[in-house]
C-alpha positions in Angstrom: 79.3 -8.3 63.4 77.2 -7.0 60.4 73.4 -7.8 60.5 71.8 -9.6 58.0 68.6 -8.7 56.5 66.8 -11.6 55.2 64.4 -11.1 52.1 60.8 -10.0 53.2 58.0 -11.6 50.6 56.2 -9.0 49.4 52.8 -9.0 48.9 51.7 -8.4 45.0 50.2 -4.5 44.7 46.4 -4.3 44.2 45.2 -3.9 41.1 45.0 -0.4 41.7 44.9 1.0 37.7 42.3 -1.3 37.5 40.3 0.2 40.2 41.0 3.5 39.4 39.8 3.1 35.7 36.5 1.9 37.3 36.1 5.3 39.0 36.9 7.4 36.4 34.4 5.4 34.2 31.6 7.9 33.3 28.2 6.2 34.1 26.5 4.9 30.9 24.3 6.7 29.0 20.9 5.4 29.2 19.7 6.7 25.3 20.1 5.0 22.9 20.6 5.0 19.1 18.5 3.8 16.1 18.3 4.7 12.5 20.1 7.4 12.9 18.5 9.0 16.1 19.6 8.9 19.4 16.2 8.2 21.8 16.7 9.9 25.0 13.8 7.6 26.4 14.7 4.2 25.5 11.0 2.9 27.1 9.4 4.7 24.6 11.3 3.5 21.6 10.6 0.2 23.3 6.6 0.8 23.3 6.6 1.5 19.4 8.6 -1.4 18.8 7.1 -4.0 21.2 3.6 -5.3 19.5 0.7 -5.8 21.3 1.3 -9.8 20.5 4.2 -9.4 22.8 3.2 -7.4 25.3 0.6 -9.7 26.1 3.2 -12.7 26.4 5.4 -9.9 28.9 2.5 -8.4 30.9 5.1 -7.4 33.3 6.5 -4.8 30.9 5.0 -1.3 31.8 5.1 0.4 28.4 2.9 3.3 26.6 0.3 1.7 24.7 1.0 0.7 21.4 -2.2 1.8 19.8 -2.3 5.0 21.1 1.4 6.0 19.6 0.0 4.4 16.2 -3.0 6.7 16.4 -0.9 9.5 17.4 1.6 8.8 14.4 -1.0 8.2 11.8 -2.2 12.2 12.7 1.5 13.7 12.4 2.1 11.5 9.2 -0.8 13.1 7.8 -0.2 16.6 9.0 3.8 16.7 7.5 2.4 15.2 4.0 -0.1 17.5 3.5 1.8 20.4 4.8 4.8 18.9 2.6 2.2 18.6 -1.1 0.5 21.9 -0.3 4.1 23.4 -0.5 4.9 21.0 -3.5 2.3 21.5 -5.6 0.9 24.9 -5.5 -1.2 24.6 -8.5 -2.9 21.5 -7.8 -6.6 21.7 -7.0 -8.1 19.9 -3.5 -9.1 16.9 -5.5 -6.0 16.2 -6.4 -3.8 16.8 -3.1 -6.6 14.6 -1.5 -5.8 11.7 -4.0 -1.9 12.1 -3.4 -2.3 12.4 0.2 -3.9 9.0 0.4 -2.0 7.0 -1.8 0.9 8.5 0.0 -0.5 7.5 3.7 -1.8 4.4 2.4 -0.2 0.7 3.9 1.1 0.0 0.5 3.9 3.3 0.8 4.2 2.7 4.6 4.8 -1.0 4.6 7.6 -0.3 1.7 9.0 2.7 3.8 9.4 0.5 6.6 11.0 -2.5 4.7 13.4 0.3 3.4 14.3 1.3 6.7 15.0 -2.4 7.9 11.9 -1.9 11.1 11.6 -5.5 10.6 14.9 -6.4 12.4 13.8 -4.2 15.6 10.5 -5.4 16.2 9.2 -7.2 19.1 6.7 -9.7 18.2 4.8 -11.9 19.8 5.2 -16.3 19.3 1.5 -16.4 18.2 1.8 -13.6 15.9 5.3 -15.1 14.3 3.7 -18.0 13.1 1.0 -16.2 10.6 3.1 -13.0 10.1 3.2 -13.4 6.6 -0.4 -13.2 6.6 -0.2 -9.5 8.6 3.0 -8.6 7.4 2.1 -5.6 5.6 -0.3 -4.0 8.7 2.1 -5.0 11.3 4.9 -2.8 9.4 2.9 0.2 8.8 1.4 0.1 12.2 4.7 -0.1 13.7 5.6 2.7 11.6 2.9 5.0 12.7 4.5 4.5 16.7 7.7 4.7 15.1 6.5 8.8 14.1 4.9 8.8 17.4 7.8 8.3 19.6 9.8 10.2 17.4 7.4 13.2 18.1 7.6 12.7 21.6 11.4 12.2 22.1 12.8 14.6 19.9 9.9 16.9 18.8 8.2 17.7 15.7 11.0 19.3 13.3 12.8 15.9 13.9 9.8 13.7 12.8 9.5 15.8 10.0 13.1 15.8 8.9 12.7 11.9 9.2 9.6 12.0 7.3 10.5 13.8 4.3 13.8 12.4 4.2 12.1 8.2 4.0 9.2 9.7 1.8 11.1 12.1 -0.8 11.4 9.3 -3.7 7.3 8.8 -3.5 6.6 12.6 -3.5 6.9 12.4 -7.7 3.3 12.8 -8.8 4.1 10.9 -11.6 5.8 7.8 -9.9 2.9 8.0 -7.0 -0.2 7.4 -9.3 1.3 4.6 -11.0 1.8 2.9 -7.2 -1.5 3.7 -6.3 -3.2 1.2 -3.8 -6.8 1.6 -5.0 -6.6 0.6 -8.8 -10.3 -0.5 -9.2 -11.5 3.5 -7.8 -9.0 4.6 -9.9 -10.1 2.0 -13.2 -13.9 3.0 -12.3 -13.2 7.1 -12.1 -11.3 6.6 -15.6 -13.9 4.8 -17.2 -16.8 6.9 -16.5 -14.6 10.0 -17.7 -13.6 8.4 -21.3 -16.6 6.3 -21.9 -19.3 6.8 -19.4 -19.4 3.5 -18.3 -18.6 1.3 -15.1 -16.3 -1.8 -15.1 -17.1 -5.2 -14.8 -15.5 -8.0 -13.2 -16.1 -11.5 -13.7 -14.7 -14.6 -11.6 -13.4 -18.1 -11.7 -12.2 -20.6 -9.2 -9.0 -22.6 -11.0 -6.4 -24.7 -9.4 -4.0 -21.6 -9.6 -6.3 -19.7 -7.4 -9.6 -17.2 -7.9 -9.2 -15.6 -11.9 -11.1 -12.1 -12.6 -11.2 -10.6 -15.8 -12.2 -7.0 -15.9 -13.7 -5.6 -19.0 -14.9 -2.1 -20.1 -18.0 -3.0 -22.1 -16.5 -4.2 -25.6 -13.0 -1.6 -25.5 -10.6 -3.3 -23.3 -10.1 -6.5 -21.3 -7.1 -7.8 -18.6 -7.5 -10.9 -16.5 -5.3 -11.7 -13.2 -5.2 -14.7 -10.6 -5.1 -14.0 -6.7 -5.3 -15.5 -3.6 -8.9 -14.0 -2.9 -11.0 -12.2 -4.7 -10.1 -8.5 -4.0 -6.5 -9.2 -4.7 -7.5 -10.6 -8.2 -10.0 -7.5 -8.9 -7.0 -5.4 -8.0 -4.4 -6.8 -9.9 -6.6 -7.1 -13.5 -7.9 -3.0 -12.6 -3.9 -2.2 -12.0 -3.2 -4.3 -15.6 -6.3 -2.9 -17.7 -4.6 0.6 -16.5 -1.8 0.1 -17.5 -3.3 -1.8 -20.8 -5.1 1.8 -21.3 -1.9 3.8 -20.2 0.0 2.0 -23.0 -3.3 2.7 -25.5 -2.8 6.9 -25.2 0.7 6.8 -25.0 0.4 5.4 -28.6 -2.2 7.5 -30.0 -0.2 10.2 -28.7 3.1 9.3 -31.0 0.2 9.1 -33.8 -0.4 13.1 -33.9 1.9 14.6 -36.4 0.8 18.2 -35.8 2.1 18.3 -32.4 -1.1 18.0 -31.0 -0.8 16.2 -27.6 -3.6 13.8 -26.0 -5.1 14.6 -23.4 -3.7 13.1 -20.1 -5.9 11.5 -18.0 -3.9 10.2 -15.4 
């Protein structure tokens, strides 16, 4: 009599491909990527991101201090653009490098740099600080720029926060395009005046419903008037037009000379 064999449930195999892509996983690399760079220390990127608004609302992070990487940044920063002009402009005298160097360094360039770059997006700011940041928006960026070049130093070393440097700063290394940004326009207007007509600005205000107006006059030669918020932004906006106002005055007289004689630059 033949035996029959009677079907045996079996059970359903264990996920075993499963298991055995988990082990040949490779463990996850802890660096990690931002414009451009690959951070090896993450905490440290953290640190010159993280604000000291938010810190103080996370006391429990344990991060380098903010204002020490900014101090440390704003030395490098300085060291790689003056190295960078003094290489650029080898004819230039110290008076002028200095001027260059400051405009370039200045919170007007970094605060653009840093919008150009999109820092804004990777910042860690505090609640408090949110609510006015309009009002800070141009320190906050330029601070957080400085412990940007701090950590870059740090992590990667100095030919890499130059490379980064140079590379963000190379459209505002043009002498030309850099004085007409320049972030002191009333030293500027003042150092201009005394040159060409050995006199000193003055500026007069007036409190309007649009805001504070200033005109600034060079005794009975040239005039500009500009509203702002507060005073100095309305002293700096009518210096930055009557420039520009005197800018536009050479350029003419310079067309005037048929001989070929050119005007003297003064800017």
């Amino acid at each position: 009599m033949k035996s029959i064999k009677l079907p045996v449930s079996v059970p359903p195999p264990l996920p075993l491909a499963r298991n055995r892509k988990a082990q040949k996983r490779k463990p996850r690399n802890s660096s990690k990527k931002i414009f451009g760079i690959r951070f090896q220390n993450p905490e440290l990127l953290l640190a010159s991101l993280a604000h000291p608004s938010y810190r103080n609302e996370r006391p429990e992070l344990k991060l380098e201090d903010f204002d020490r990487l900014e101090f440390f940044g704003d030395t490098i920063l300085n060291f790689v653009i003056c190295r960078e002009l003094y290489r650029k402009y080898p004819q230039a005298n110290e008076g002028f490098l200095s001027r260059l160097r400051s405009i370039l360094v200045s919170r007007k360039i970094l605060s653009r740099v840093a919008t150009e770059i999109h820092l804004l997006r990777h910042l860690k700011l505090g609640k408090s600080l949110k609510c006015n940041f309009k009002f800070a928006k141009a320190k906050i960026l330029s601070d957080s720029l400085e412990a940007l070049f701090a950590a870059l130093y740090w992590d990667q070393g100095p030919a890499c926060v130059e490379r980064f440097t140079l590379k963000h700063f190379a459209d505002y290394l043009d002498a030309k395009r850099l004085l007409r940004l320049d972030p002191n326009p009333k030293s500027t207007l003042q150092e201009l005046c005394q040159r060409e007509w050995q006199a000193i600005p003055t500026y007069t205000h007036q409190l309007t419903p649009h805001g504070i107006k200033t005109e600034v006059a060079i005794q009975r030669y040239q005039k500009a008037c500009a509203y702002g918020r507060t005073r100095q932004e309305a002293e700096e906006k009518s210096a930055r037009l009557l420039i520009r106002k005197i800018r536009q005055l050479f350029e003419r007289r310079s067309k005037r000379y048929s001989s070929g004689i050119k005007l003297r630059r003064i800017f």
